[in-house]
N, C-alpha and C positions, 0 to 999 in steps of 0.2 A: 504494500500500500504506500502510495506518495503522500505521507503522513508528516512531512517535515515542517511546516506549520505547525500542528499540533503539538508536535513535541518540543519545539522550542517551547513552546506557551507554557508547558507542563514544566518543564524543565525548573524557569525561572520562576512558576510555585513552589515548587519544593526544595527551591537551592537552600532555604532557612531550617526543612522541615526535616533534609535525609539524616541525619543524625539524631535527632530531638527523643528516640527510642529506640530502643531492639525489642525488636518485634518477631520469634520465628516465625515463619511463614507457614501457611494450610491455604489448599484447596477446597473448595465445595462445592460439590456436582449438585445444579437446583434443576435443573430439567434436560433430561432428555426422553424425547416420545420411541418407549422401546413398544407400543402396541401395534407399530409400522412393519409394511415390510419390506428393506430395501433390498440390491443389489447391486455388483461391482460396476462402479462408474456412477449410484448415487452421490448426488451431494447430501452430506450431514451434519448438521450445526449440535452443540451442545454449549450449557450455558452453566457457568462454572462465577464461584466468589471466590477468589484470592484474596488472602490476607495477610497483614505481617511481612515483610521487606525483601524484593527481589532486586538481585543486584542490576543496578546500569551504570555504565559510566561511559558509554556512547563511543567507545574504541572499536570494535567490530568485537568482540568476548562478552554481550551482555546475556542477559536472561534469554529465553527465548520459552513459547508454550509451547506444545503440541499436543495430535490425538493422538492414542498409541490401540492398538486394535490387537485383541490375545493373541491366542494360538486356537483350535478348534473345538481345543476344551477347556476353554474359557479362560486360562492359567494367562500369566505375562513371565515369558522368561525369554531364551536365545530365539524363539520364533514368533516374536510379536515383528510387528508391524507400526509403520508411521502413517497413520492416513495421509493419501496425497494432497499437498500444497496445504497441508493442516498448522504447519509451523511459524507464529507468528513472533517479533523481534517488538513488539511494539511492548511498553513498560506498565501500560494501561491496556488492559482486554476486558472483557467479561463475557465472553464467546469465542468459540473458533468455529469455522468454516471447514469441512475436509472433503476427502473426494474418497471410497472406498473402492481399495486396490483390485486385482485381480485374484478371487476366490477359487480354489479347485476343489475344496473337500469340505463335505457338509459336516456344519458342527454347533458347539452353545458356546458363540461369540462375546466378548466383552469388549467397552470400549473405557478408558478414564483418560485423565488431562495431566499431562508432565509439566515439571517447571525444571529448567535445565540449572538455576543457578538461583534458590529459594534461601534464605538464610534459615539454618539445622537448628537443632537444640544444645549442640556443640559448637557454637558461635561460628562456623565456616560454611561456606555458599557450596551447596552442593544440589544433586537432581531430587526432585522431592515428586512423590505422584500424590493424584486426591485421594481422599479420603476414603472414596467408595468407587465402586465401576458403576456400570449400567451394562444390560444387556441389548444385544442387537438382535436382530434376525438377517442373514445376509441369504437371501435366492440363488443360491451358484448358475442356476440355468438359468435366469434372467436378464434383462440390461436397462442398467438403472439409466436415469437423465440428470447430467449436472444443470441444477438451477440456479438462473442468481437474479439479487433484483439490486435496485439502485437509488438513488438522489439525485434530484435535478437543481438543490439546493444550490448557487453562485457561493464562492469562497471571496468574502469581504473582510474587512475588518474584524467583525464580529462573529460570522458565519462561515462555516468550513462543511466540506464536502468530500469522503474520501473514498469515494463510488465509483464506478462507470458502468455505462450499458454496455451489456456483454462480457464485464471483465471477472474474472472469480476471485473475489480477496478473502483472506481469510478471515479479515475483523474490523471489515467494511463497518464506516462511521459517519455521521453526519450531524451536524445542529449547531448551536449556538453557545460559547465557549466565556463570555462574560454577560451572562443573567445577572439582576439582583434578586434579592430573596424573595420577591412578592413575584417577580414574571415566571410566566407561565407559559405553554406553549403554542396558544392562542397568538403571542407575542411575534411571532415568524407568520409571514402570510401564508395562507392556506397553500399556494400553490408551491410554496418552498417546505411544505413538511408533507409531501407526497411520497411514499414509497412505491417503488414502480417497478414492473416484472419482467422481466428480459423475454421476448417471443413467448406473448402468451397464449396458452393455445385452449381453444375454448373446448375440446374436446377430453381435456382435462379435470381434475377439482383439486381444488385448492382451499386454504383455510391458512388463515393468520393468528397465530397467540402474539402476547407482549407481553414478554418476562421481565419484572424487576428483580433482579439479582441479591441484590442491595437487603432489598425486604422482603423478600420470599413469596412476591407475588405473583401468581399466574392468573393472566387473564385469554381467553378464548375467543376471539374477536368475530370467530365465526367462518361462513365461510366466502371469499371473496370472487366475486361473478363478474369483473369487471379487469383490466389489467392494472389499476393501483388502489393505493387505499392512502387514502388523508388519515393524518393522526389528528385525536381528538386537541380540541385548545386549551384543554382544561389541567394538562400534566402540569406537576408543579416540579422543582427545580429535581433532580436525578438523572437517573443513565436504564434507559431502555429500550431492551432487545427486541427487536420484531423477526417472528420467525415465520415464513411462510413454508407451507410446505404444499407441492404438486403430487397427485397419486393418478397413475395413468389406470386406463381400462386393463389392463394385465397384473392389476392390484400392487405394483412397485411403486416405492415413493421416493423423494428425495425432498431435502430441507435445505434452506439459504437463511441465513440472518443478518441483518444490518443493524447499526447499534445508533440511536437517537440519545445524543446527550444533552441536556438543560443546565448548563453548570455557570456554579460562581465561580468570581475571578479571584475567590480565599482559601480553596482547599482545592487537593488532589484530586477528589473525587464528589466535591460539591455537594452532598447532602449538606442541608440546611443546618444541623447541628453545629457542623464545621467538624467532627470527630474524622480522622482520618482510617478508612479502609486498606489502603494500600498506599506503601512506603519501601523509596527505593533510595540506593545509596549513591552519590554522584563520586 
């Protein structure tokens, strides 16, 4: 993702804050839809809270996430796997994007979220997985569709946009980067907080959640008949995930997520409190 904007912005919040505690770092897997059923070449998002201090210092050696997919019987050892283009270097996430690799042997798959450089409970940065897995269903005789969607959001002063139509990111982002505490998402013209689906095909179905990470919240938006969906005006300051997901007439699905942020310009991760989520060391 062309996220260079963003991360200066972030950067120069936290330049006061990377020290301010030690914090070991956890994962926590808040959703993923294992009642689907994909296969090799779906796209599949999962949406995960990281906590507590992953290293960056912006040299090319920082943190980095990814998805890591078992072995066939569910285990993670020498035959796991990296979902494809799942691996994201960004220092803020709360989603990944992946592409599921090439299947040969039917089995009871699992998926969970790595962090390459989490600080341990033995004060040193090392790889840390989440908490818990989730299971998958992978179709071996199938063939999934990578979906993606996007923002037509302009990158201004205030407004950033880290989307394209067509392009697959892994933790594709979009909104509005100095809120104050009262604005709301009403605040962005309606046609700047459209979320939009790459070659939509009406002989498909589809269906949008919007996950807050942050607070534990799933919402079910329903299902979408139209090729985008305006977000409501009414969010107040946070980071939320929109996942859409496509399921074809041969019952395979595939999932895309884009991540809507409303943030102030006094924390890392802008809940209203000001209490900081995630914390990284420059």
């Amino acid at each position: 993702m062309n996220n260079n904007f963003f991360k200066i912005f972030f950067l120069l919040l936290i330049s006061f804050l990377g020290h301010s505690q030690q914090d070991i770092a956890s994962i926590e897997i808040v959703h993923f839809d294992s009642s689907l059923n994909y296969a090799p070449g779906s796209s599949v998002s999962i949406h995960f809270n990281p906590s507590g201090i992953f290293e960056f210092r912006d040299d090319g050696d920082d943190n980095q996430f990814y998805i890591e997919l078992s072995n066939s019987s569910g285990t993670f050892d020498n035959d796991t796997a990296i979902l494809d283009q799942s691996i994201s270097d960004s220092f803020f996430t709360t989603t990944l994007n992946g592409i599921i690799p090439t299947i040969n042997e039917v089995g009871t798959y699992k998926l969970r979220v790595i962090a390459t450089k989490a600080l341990l409970s033995n004060g040193s940065y090392g790889q840390l997985s989440s908490s818990t897995s989730v299971d998958i269903t992978i179709l071996i005789n199938g063939t999934g569709d990578i979906l993606t969607t996007y923002s037509s959001t302009p990158n201004s002063a205030d407004l950033f946009d880290c989307s394209d139509q067509g392009v697959f990111h892994t933790d594709a982002m979009f909104g509005l980067l100095l809120a104050e505490s009262s604005t709301t998402s009403g605040f962005i013209l309606t046609n700047r907080r459209k979320i939009r689906v790459t070659d939509f095909d009406s002989n498909a179905d589809y269906n949008i959640k919007r996950i807050d990470v942050i607070n534990d919240n799933i919402l079910d938006i329903g299902n979408l008949s139209t090729s985008s969906h305006t977000i409501s005006g009414n969010l107040g300051i946070g980071t939320y995930n929109f996942q859409v997901t496509k399921t074809l007439s041969n019952g395979v699905s595939s999932s895309y997520s884009i991540v809507f942020v409303l943030h102030r310009s006094t924390t890392t991760i802008a809940n209203d409190s000001g209490e900081e989520y995630v914390l990284v060391t420059s």
